[in-house]
N, C-alpha and C positions, 0 to 999 in steps of 0.2 A: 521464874516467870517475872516479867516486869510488870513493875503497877500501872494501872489505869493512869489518863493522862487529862482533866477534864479538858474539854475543848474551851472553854474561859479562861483555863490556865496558859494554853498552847497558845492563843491569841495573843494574850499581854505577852506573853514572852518575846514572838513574835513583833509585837507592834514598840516594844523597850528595843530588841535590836537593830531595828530598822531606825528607830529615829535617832541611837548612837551611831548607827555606820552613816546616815546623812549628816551629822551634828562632824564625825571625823574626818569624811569627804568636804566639807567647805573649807575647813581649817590645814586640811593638808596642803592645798595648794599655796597660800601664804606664809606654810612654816616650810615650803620648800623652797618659795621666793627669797627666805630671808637664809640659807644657809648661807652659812659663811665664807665657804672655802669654793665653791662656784660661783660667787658674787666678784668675789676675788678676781677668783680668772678670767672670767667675763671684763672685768675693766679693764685686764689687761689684753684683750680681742676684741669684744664685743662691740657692735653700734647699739644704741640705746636710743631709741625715742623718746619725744619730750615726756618729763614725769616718769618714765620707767626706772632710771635710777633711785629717784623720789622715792617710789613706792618700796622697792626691793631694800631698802637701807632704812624706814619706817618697818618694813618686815623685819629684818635682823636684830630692831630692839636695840640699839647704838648702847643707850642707858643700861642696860642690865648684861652687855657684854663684859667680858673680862680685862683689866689692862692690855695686857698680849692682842689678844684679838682686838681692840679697836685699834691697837696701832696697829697692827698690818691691813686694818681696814682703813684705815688714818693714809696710808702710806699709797696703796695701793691707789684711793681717789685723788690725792696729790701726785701722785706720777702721770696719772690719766690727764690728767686738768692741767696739767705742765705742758702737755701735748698740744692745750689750746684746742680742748674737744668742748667745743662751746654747749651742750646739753648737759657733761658731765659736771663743767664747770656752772652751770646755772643748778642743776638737782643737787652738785655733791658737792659744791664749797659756799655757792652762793647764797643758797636756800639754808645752809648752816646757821650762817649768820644774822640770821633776823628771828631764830630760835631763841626764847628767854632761857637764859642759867647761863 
């Protein structure tokens, strides 16, 4: 037989998982903006609106990526921006350079 369950316990229980699955659901969508390997492919298809690159390469966390990965993400926005895609070139090279470090 299972034990009793009070219902002050069933509540918090209840009100602790709801506010982690809303705390996960905000955060998912900017840790899915910042994948790496869709961001990628995207600049090489994708149109972007103003700021959209901005945001999505602020999501990826530049600084705490890996060697490897920022250079193919390195690589990836200079092919783009070669192309003289004026959006990518103001989020993804321009906007670099007015960053301190």
């Amino acid at each position: 037989m299972l034990p009793m369950i009070d219902d002050e316990v069933l509540e918090t229980c209840v009100d602790g998982a709801l506010l982690w699955t809303r705390w996960a659901m905000r955060r998912l969508q900017f840790l899915i903006l910042g994948s790496l390997q869709p961001l990628i492919d995207d600049l090489g298809s994708r149109s972007f609106g103003m700021g959209d690159l901005a945001l999505r390469l602020q999501a990826a966390d530049l600084p705490h990526l890996n060697y490897d990965d920022q250079r193919l993400l390195d690589l990836a926005v200079g092919q783009r921006a070669a192309r003289n895609t004026f959006t990518v070139r103001i989020d993804g090279v321009e906007s670099s350079r007015c960053e301190p470090g």
